[in-house]
C-alpha positions as CSV (number, residue, x, y, z in Angstrom):
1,X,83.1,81.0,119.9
2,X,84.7,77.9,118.6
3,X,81.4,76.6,117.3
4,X,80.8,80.0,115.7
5,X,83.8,80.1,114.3
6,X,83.8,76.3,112.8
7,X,80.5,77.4,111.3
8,X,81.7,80.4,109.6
9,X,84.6,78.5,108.1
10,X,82.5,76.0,107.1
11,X,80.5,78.2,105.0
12,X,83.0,80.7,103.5
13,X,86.9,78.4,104.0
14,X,85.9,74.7,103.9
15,X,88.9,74.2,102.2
16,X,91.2,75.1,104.4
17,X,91.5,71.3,106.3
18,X,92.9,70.0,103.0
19,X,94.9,73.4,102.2
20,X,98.7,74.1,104.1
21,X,98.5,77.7,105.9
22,X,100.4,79.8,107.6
23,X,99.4,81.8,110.6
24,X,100.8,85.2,111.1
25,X,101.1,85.5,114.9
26,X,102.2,88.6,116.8
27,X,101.3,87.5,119.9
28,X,99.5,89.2,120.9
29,X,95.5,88.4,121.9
30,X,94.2,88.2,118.1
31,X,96.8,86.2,116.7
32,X,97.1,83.9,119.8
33,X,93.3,82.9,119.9
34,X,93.3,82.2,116.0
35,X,95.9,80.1,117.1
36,X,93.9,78.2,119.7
37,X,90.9,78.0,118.0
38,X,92.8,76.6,114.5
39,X,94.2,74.0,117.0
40,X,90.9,73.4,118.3
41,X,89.6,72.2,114.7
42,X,92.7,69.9,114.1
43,X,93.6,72.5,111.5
44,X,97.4,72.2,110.8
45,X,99.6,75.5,109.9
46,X,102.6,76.8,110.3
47,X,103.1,80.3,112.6
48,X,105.0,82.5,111.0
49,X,106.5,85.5,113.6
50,X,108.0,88.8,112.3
51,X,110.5,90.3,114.7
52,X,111.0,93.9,113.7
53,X,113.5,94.7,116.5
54,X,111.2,98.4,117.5
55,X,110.4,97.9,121.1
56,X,113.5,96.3,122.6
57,X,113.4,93.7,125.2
58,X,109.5,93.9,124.3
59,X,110.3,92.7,120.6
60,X,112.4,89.8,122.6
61,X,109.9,89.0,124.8
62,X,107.0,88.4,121.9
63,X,109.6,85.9,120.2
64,X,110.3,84.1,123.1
65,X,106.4,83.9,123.9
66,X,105.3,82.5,120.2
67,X,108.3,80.2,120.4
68,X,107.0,78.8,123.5
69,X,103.6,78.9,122.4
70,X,104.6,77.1,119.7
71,X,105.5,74.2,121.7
72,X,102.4,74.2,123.8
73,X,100.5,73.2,120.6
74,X,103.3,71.0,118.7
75,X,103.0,73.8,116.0
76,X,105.8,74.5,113.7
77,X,107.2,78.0,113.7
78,X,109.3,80.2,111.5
79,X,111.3,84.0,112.8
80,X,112.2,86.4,110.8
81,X,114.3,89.3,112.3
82,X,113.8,92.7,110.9
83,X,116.2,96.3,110.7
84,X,113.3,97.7,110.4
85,X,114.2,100.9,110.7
86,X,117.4,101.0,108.3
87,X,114.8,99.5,105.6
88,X,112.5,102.5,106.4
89,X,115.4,104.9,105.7
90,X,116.9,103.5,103.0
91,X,113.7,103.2,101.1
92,X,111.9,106.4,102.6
93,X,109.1,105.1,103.8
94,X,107.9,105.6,107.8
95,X,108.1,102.3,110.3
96,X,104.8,101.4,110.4
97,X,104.7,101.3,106.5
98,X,108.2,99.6,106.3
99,X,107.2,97.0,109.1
100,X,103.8,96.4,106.6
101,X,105.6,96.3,103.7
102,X,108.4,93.6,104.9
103,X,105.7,91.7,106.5
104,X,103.4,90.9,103.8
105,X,107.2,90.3,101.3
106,X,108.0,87.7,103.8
107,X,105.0,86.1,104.3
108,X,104.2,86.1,100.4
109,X,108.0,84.5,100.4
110,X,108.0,81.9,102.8
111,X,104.4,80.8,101.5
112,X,105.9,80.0,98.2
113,X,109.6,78.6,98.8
114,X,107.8,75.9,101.5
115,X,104.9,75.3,99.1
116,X,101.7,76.9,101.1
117,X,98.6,78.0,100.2
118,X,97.4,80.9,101.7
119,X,97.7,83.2,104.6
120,X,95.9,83.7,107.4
121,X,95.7,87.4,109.8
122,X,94.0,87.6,112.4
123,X,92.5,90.5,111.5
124,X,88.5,91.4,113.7
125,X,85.6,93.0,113.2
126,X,86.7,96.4,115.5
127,X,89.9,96.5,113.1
128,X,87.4,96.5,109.6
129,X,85.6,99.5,111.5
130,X,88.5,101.7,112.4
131,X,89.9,101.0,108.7
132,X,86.4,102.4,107.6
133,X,86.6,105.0,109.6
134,X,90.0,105.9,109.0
135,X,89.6,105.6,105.1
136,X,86.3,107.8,105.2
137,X,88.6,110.6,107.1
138,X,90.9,110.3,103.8
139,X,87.9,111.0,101.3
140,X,87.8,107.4,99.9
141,X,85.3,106.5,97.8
142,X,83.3,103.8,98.3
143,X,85.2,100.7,98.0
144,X,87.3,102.3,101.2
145,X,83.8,102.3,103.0
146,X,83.8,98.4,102.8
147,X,86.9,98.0,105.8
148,X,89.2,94.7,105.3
149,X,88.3,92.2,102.9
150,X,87.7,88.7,103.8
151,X,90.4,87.7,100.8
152,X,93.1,89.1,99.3
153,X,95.0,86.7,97.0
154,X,96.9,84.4,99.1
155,X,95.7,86.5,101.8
156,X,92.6,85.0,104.4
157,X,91.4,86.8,107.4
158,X,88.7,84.4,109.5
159,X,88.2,86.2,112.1
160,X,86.5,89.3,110.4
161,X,83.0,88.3,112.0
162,X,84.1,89.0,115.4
163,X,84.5,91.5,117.9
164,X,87.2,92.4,120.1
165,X,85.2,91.5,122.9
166,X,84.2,88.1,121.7
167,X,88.1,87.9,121.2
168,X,88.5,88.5,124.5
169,X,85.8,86.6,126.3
170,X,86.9,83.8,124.7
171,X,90.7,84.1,125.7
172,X,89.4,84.7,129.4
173,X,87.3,81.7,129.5
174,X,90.0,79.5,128.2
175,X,92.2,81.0,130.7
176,X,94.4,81.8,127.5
177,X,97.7,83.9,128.0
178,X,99.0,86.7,125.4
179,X,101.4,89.6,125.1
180,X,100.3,93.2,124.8
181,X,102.2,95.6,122.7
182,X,103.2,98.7,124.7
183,X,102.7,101.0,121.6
184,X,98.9,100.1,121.4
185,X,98.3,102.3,124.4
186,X,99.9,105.1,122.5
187,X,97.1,107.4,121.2
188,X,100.3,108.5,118.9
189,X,98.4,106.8,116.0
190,X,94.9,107.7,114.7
191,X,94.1,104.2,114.9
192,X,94.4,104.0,118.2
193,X,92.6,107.5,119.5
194,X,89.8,105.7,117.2
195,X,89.9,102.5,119.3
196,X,90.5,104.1,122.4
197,X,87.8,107.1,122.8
198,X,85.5,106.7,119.5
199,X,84.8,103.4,120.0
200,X,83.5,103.4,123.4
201,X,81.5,106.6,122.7
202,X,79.8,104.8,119.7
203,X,79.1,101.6,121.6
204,X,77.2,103.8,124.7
205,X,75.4,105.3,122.5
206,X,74.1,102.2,120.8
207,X,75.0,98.8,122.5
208,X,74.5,97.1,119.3
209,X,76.6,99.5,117.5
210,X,78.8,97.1,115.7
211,X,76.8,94.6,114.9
212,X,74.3,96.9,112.7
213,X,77.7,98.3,111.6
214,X,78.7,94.9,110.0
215,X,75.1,94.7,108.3
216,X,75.8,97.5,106.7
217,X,79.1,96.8,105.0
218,X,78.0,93.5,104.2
219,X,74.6,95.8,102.0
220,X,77.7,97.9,101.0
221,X,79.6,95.6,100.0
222,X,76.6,94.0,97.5
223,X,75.9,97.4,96.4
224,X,79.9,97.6,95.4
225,X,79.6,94.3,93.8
226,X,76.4,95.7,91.6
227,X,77.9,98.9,90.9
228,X,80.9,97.1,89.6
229,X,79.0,94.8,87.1
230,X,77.9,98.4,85.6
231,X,81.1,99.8,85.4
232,X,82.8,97.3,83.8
233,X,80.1,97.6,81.0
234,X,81.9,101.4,80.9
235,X,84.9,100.6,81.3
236,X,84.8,98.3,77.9
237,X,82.9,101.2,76.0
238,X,85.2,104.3,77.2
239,X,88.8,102.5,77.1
240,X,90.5,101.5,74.2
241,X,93.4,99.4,75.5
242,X,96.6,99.8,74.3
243,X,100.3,101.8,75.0
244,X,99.1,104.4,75.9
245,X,95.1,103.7,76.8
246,X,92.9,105.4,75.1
247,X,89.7,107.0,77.3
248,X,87.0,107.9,74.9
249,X,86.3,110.9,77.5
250,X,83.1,112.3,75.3
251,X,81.0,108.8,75.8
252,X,80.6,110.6,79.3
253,X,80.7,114.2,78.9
254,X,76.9,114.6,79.1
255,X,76.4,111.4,81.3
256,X,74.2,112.8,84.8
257,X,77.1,110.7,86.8
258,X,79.5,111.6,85.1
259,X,81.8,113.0,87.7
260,X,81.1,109.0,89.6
261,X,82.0,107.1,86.9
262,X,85.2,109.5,86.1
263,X,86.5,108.4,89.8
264,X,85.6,104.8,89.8
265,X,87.0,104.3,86.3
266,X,90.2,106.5,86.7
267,X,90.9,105.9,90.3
268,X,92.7,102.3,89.5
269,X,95.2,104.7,88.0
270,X,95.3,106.4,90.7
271,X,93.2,109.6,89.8
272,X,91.2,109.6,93.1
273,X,90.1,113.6,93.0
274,X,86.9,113.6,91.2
275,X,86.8,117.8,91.1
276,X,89.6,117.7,89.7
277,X,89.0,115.4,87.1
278,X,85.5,117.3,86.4
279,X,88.0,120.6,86.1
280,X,90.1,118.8,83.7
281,X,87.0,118.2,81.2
282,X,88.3,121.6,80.2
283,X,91.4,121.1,79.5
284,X,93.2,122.0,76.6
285,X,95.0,119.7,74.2
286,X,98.6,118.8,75.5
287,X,97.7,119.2,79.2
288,X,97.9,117.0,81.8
289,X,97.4,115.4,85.3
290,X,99.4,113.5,87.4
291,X,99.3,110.6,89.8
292,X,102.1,108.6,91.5
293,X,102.0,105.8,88.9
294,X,99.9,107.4,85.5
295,X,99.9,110.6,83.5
296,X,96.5,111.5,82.3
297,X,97.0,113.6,79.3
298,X,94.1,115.6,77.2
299,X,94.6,115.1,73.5
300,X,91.9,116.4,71.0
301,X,89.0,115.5,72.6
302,X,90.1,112.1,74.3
303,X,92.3,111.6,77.9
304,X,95.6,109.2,77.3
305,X,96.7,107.2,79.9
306,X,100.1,106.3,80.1
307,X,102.3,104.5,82.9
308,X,105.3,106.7,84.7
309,X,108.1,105.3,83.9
310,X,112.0,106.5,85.4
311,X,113.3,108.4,82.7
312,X,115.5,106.8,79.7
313,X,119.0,107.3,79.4
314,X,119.0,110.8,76.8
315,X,121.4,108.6,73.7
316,X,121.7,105.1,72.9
317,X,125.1,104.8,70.7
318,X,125.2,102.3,67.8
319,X,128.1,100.8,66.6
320,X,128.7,99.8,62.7
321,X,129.8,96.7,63.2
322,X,126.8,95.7,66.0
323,X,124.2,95.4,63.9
324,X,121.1,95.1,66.2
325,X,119.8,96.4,69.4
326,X,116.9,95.2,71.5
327,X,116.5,98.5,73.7
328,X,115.1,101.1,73.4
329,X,113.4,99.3,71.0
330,X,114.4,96.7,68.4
331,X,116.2,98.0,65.5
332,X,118.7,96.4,62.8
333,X,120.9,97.6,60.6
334,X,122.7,95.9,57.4
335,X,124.8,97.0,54.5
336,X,122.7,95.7,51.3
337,X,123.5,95.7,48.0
338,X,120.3,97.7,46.5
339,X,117.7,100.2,47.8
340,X,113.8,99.4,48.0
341,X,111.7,102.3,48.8
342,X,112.0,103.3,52.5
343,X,108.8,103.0,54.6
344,X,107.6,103.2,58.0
345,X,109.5,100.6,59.0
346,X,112.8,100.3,56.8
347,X,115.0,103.1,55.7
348,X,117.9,103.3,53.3
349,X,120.9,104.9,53.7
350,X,123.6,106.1,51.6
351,X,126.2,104.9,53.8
352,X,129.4,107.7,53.1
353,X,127.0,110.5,53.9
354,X,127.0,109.6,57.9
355,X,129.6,109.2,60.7
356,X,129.7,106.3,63.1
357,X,128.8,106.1,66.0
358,X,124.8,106.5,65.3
359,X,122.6,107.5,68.0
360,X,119.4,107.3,69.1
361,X,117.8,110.2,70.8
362,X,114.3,112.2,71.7
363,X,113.9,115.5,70.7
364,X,115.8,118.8,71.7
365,X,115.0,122.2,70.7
366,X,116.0,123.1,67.2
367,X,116.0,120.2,65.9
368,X,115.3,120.1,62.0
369,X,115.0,117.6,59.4
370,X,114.4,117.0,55.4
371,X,111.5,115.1,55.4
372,X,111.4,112.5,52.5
373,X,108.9,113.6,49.9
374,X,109.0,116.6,50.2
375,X,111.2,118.1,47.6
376,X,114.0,118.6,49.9
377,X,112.4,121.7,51.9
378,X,113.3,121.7,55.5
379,X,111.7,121.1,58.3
380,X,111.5,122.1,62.1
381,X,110.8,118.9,64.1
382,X,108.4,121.0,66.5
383,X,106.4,122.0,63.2
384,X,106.5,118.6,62.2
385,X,104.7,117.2,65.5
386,X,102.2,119.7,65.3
387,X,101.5,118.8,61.5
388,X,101.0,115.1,62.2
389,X,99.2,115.9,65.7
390,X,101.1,114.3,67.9
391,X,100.0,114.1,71.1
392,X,102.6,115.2,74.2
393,X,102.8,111.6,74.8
394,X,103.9,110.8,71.0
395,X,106.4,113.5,71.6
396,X,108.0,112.3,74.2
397,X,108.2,108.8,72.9
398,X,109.5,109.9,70.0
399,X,113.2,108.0,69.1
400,X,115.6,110.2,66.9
401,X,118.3,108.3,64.6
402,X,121.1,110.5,64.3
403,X,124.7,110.0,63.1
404,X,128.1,111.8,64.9
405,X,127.2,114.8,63.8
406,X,124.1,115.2,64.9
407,X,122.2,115.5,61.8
408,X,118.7,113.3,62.2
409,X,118.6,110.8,59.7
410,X,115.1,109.0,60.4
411,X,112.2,109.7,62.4
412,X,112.4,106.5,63.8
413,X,109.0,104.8,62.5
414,X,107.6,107.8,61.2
415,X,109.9,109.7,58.2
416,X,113.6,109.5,57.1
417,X,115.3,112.3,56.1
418,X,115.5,113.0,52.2
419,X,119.5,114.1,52.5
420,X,120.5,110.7,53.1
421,X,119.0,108.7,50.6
422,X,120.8,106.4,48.3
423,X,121.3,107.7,45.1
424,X,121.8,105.7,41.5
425,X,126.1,106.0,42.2
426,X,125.6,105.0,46.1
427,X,128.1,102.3,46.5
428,X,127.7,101.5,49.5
429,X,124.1,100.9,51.0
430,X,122.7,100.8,54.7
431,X,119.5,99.2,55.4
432,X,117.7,100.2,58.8
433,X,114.7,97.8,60.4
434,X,112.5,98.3,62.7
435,X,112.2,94.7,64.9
436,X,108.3,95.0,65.5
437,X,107.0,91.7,66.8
């Protein structure tokens, strides 16, 4: 295995005798024989051991095993001790997911305070099956089918070519000692019922089971690659990038894969559900899905994409003498001697018709305004969105200036209101700006 495994990184990591690398080493069998067999090359790194303080005396144990181990090779080694648990809690997430998540933090960490190049995990070739099996139980599409990838960043995995019983042979041969993790006996996890009774069936049923399975990811994984290069060509005619994105929706209405393309160029947004994104082809203007990071919202014949954000505060309060903000957004505010025409971006103000404090605000209902230009009739702000079409993402981005009183003075960006405007015996003049950059 050792001459397998110098070939492989020969051909896909030659780099990594000239790159620094840390090992991330459980101890048990996977980890400890990517240790060996580094070793074995003369390939320096670092071990890097995550204690997450679950099993006990067991979690003691595995420390005090690495540590030993890595005196047996004259490798350097790094601990970190985890409350693994009390990070789960706090931040709601289960153990398994917690111990994942401040796994990869300190690894990604440590690789950048000490000046490292990449990670290696000693991810195998039974782990990339279960993790295609598991994400094909899940509906994935078929970037899911492809298992663990070789690379991820900073992120390497060598020892995706082999088995769990090359693994293995090879420890037993080289009379190689490691620690086994109580909980992988468990068949509490569905990784584990896969390992422990789908696996075997598979492999009686076809001896060379897994390595046919490994030809076909590796022809999925070109297909993926050559489905890709046509997406992209899609993904630059259907999306107009901007705040929010623009998806030109009818460039595909009548496309024979449509419902395909809707999933691989909406799922980075995490619209995975491609019936109901064909459902949503019908939706009307002003409706909308919802993922855990995007809104997909139907406006006039095109989808708007927009990030979820945690909600604003509702009122911003300005102070006379302040004179500029940066957030929400970048306004200014001056006392000028004359009035220019207001704009889009600059309003006048006669300054004794409003009370300090201003505010900025979104809309409420019943809100009404005087739109400049129009003769001094009134307006109903709802009215007014639905003239200039605003989509329910315009709507809810929309910034209110008001003064103390509640009374808008400026459709920030859009109108100000006629009541307000200097007149030829204003004495006393405010000048609003938007900051745009």
């Amino acid at each position: 295995m050792l001459a397998s495994f110098q070939q492989h990184l020969q051909q896909h990591f030659p780099f990594l005798w000239q790159k620094k690398i840390i090992l991330a080493i459980s101890g048990g069998i996977d980890s400890v024989v990517l240790a060996h067999l580094l070793h074995g090359l003369d390939i320096p790194f670092l071990m890097a051991h995550c204690n997450f303080q679950l099993r006990g005396e067991e979690s003691e144990g595995d420390q005090r095993f690495v540590e030993a181990l890595s005196h047996q090779l004259s490798t350097p080694l790094a601990v970190k001790r985890f409350e693994t648990k009390a990070y789960g809690k706090t931040h709601g997430l289960n153990t398994q997911i917690a111990a994942r998540v401040l796994r990869y933090e300190w690894f990604e960490a440590l690789r950048q305070e000490q000046g490292y190049d990449y990670v290696l995990t000693a991810h195998q070739a039974n782990d990339s099956w279960e993790t295609f099996l598991i994400n094909t139980s899940r509906g994935t599409g078929l970037k899911g089918l492809l298992g663990i990838p070789t690379q991820n960043g900073a992120i390497l995995r060598p020892l995706l070519p082999f088995s769990r019983e090359e693994i293995l042979t090879f420890a037993t041969e080289n009379h190689i000692s490691w620690r086994e993790d109580s909980s992988n006996s468990s068949d509490a996890y569905t990784r584990n019922k896969i390992r422990h009774h789908l696996s075997p069936m598979l492999k009686e049923v076809h001896p060379l089971f897994f390595k046919n399975f490994e030809k076909t990811q590796s022809l999925l994984q070109l297909t993926y690659n050559f489905l890709q290069e046509g997406i992209e060509q899609y993904r630059k005619k259907c999306f107009v990038l901007g705040n929010p994105i623009v998806f030109l929706i009818e460039k595909l209405r009548m496309h024979p894969h449509r419902r395909f393309l809707l999933h691989e160029l909406l799922s980075p947004y995490g619209f995975s559900d491609a019936d109901a994104l064909e459902r949503f082809l019908q939706a009307d203007t002003g409706k909308y899905l919802a993922s855990d990071t995007h809104r997909l919202l139907s406006n006039r014949g095109q989808w708007l994409i927009s990030e979820l954000k945690e909600a604003s505060p509702a009122v911003f309060y300005l102070q006379e003498e302040v004179g500029v903000i940066k957030s929400p957004i970048a306004l200014s505010w001056q006392e000028v001697s004359e009035a220019a025409p207001s704009g889009v971006e600059v309003i006048y103000i006669d300054k004794q018709k409003v009370l300090f404090p201003l505010c900025l605000r979104k809309r409420k209902e019943g809100d009404l305004f005087y739109p400049y230009g129009m003769g001094g009739q009134k307006k109903v702000l709802r009215k007014y969105f639905k003239d200039e079409k605003y989509s329910l993402y315009d709507k809810e981005n929309q910034w209110l200036l008001t003064d103390s009183t509640d009374q808008i003075l400026w459709v920030v960006g859009r109108r100000a209101d006629e009541r307000f405007r200097p007149t030829p015996y204003t004495k006393e003049i405010l000048c609003f700006r938007l900051n745009n950059e």
